[in-house]
C-alpha positions, 0 to 999 in steps of 0.5 A: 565261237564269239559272242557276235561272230559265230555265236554257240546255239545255247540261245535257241536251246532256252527256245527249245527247253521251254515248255511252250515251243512252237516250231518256227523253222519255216523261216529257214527253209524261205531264208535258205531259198533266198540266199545268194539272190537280191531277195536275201536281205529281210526284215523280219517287222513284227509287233513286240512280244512277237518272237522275233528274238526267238527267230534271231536266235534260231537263225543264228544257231542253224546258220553260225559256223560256231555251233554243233545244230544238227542234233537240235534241229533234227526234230524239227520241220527243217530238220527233216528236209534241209540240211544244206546250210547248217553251221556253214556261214559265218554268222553276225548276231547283234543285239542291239538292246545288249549293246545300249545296256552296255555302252555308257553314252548312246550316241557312241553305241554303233561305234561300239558294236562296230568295234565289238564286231571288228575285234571278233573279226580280227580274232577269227582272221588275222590273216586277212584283217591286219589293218587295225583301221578300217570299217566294218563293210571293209572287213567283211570284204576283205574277209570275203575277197581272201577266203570266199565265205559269206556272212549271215547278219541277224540285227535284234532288237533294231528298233531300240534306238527309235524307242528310246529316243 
Protein backbone atom coordinates (compact mmCIF):
# COMPACT_ATOMS: atom_id res chain seq x y z
CA UNK A 1 0.00 0.00 0.00
CA UNK A 2 1.63 3.32 -1.46
CA UNK A 3 0.50 6.74 -1.52
CA UNK A 4 0.11 6.50 -5.58
CA UNK A 5 0.21 2.51 -6.22
CA UNK A 6 -2.15 0.63 -4.36
CA UNK A 7 -3.53 3.56 -2.05
CA UNK A 8 -5.67 2.48 1.21
CA UNK A 9 -9.55 3.34 1.17
CA UNK A 10 -9.51 5.98 3.83
CA UNK A 11 -10.05 8.62 1.02
CA UNK A 12 -13.48 7.04 0.21
CA UNK A 13 -14.09 6.44 3.99
CA UNK A 14 -14.40 10.59 4.47
CA UNK A 15 -17.14 10.17 1.53
CA UNK A 16 -18.82 7.76 3.51
CA UNK A 17 -18.47 9.39 7.20
CA UNK A 18 -19.90 12.37 5.94
CA UNK A 19 -23.29 13.36 6.65
CA UNK A 20 -24.46 14.04 3.29
CA UNK A 21 -23.38 10.80 0.78
CA UNK A 22 -25.06 10.17 -2.28
CA UNK A 23 -24.22 6.40 -3.69
CA UNK A 24 -22.36 7.13 -6.92
CA UNK A 25 -21.12 3.10 -7.44
CA UNK A 26 -22.98 3.09 -10.88
CA UNK A 27 -20.08 4.01 -12.17
CA UNK A 28 -18.33 0.72 -10.97
CA UNK A 29 -20.57 -1.23 -12.40
CA UNK A 30 -20.19 0.87 -16.22
CA UNK A 31 -16.40 0.94 -15.31
CA UNK A 32 -16.31 -3.03 -14.36
CA UNK A 33 -18.22 -3.62 -17.77
CA UNK A 34 -15.76 -1.86 -19.99
CA UNK A 35 -12.54 -3.21 -18.48
CA UNK A 36 -10.33 -5.15 -20.73
CA UNK A 37 -12.26 -3.47 -24.16
CA UNK A 38 -10.98 -0.26 -25.90
CA UNK A 39 -14.16 1.36 -24.31
CA UNK A 40 -11.60 1.45 -20.77
CA UNK A 41 -9.97 4.44 -21.25
CA UNK A 42 -12.57 7.41 -19.87
CA UNK A 43 -12.74 10.63 -19.01
CA UNK A 44 -14.90 11.51 -16.38
CA UNK A 45 -15.34 15.87 -17.37
CA UNK A 46 -17.27 17.37 -15.03
CA UNK A 47 -18.18 21.14 -14.17
CA UNK A 48 -15.86 21.94 -10.54
CA UNK A 49 -17.47 20.89 -7.37
CA UNK A 50 -19.15 18.11 -9.29
CA UNK A 51 -17.56 15.03 -7.27
CA UNK A 52 -15.39 14.10 -9.57
CA UNK A 53 -12.52 13.63 -6.60
CA UNK A 54 -15.24 11.62 -4.56
CA UNK A 55 -15.51 9.41 -7.87
CA UNK A 56 -11.67 9.10 -8.03
CA UNK A 57 -11.45 8.37 -4.77
CA UNK A 58 -14.14 5.72 -4.94
CA UNK A 59 -12.48 4.01 -7.73
CA UNK A 60 -9.48 3.80 -5.99
CA UNK A 61 -10.76 2.04 -3.19
CA UNK A 62 -13.07 -0.59 -5.03
CA UNK A 63 -10.17 -1.20 -7.77
CA UNK A 64 -6.55 -0.99 -5.41
CA UNK A 65 -5.12 -4.12 -4.26
CA UNK A 66 -4.22 -2.20 -1.33
CA UNK A 67 -7.27 -1.90 0.47
CA UNK A 68 -9.68 -4.17 2.37
CA UNK A 69 -13.42 -2.67 0.50
CA UNK A 70 -15.40 -5.37 0.98
CA UNK A 71 -17.05 -4.15 4.27
CA UNK A 72 -17.44 -0.72 2.65
CA UNK A 73 -18.90 -1.28 -0.23
CA UNK A 74 -21.21 -4.09 1.05
CA UNK A 75 -23.99 -1.33 1.56
CA UNK A 76 -23.85 0.18 -1.30
CA UNK A 77 -25.62 -0.58 -4.87
CA UNK A 78 -22.59 -2.36 -6.13
CA UNK A 79 -21.93 -4.01 -3.40
CA UNK A 80 -25.11 -5.91 -3.67
CA UNK A 81 -24.32 -7.09 -7.40
CA UNK A 82 -20.49 -6.91 -8.32
CA UNK A 83 -17.82 -8.16 -6.34
CA UNK A 84 -15.67 -9.57 -9.37
CA UNK A 85 -13.05 -6.86 -9.22
CA UNK A 86 -12.84 -5.58 -5.81
CA UNK A 87 -9.11 -4.91 -4.57
CA UNK A 88 -7.73 -7.03 -7.47
CA UNK A 89 -5.65 -4.54 -9.71
CA UNK A 90 -3.06 -2.65 -9.18
CA UNK A 91 -4.06 0.86 -8.74
CA UNK A 92 -2.38 4.41 -9.97
CA UNK A 93 -3.97 7.22 -8.27
CA UNK A 94 -2.54 10.74 -9.15
CA UNK A 95 -3.46 13.75 -7.80
CA UNK A 96 -2.24 16.17 -9.71
CA UNK A 97 -3.27 19.24 -7.73
CA UNK A 98 -1.07 17.51 -4.83
CA UNK A 99 1.79 16.96 -7.13
CA UNK A 100 2.05 21.07 -8.01
CA UNK A 101 1.38 22.21 -4.29
CA UNK A 102 4.60 19.96 -4.02
CA UNK A 103 6.91 20.52 -6.44
CA UNK A 104 8.94 23.87 -6.29
CA UNK A 105 8.77 24.52 -10.25
CA UNK A 106 5.68 23.67 -12.29
CA UNK A 107 7.43 22.89 -15.17
CA UNK A 108 9.06 19.89 -13.61
CA UNK A 109 5.85 18.66 -11.69
CA UNK A 110 5.24 15.47 -14.63
CA UNK A 111 8.95 14.73 -14.02
CA UNK A 112 7.76 14.66 -10.58
CA UNK A 113 4.87 12.46 -10.51
CA UNK A 114 6.76 10.19 -12.86
CA UNK A 115 9.41 9.67 -10.48
CA UNK A 116 7.01 9.35 -7.55
CA UNK A 117 5.27 6.81 -9.30
CA UNK A 118 8.24 4.86 -10.63
CA UNK A 119 9.87 5.02 -6.94
CA UNK A 120 6.48 3.12 -5.79
CA UNK A 121 6.69 0.98 -8.43
CA UNK A 122 10.23 -0.04 -8.15
CA UNK A 123 9.20 -0.90 -4.14
CA UNK A 124 6.40 -3.20 -4.99
CA UNK A 125 8.31 -5.13 -7.94
CA UNK A 126 11.90 -4.90 -7.72
CA UNK A 127 12.14 -8.10 -9.66
CA UNK A 128 10.81 -6.84 -12.56
CA UNK A 129 12.00 -3.16 -12.20
CA UNK A 130 15.71 -3.33 -11.66
CA UNK A 131 16.68 -0.67 -14.18
CA UNK A 132 16.80 2.59 -12.61
CA UNK A 133 16.16 4.37 -16.06
CA UNK A 134 13.38 3.84 -18.01
CA UNK A 135 9.65 5.53 -18.43
CA UNK A 136 6.61 5.08 -16.84
CA UNK A 137 4.85 3.21 -19.69
CA UNK A 138 7.95 1.05 -19.84
CA UNK A 139 7.58 0.06 -16.33
CA UNK A 140 3.91 -0.60 -16.39
CA UNK A 141 5.02 -3.01 -19.42
CA UNK A 142 7.65 -4.72 -17.72
CA UNK A 143 5.50 -5.08 -14.79
CA UNK A 144 2.75 -6.40 -17.07
CA UNK A 145 4.99 -8.70 -19.44
CA UNK A 146 6.62 -10.55 -16.21
CA UNK A 147 3.51 -10.73 -13.88
CA UNK A 148 0.22 -10.37 -15.78
CA UNK A 149 -1.39 -7.69 -13.64
CA UNK A 150 -2.91 -4.91 -15.10
CA UNK A 151 -3.22 -1.40 -14.02
CA UNK A 152 -6.21 1.20 -12.89
CA UNK A 153 -5.00 4.70 -13.37
CA UNK A 154 -7.32 7.36 -11.90
CA UNK A 155 -5.74 11.06 -12.94
CA UNK A 156 -7.47 13.83 -10.47
CA UNK A 157 -7.61 17.17 -10.76
CA UNK A 158 -6.08 17.07 -14.61
CA UNK A 159 -6.99 20.06 -15.64
CA UNK A 160 -4.76 22.00 -13.09
CA UNK A 161 -2.18 22.62 -15.24
CA UNK A 162 -4.64 24.25 -17.80
CA UNK A 163 -6.00 26.68 -15.05
CA UNK A 164 -2.99 27.81 -13.62
CA UNK A 165 -1.26 28.61 -16.71
Amino acid sequence: MGRFVNPDNSAFQVALNSRIYVDKTGMIEYMNHVLDTTDAYICNSRPRRFGKSYAANMLAAYYSKGADSEQMFSGLSIGKTQKKYLNKYDVIHIDVQWFLANCEDKNKVVQFITKSVLDELREIYPECLILQDGSLSDALSRVKNQTGQKFVIIIDEWDVLIRIA
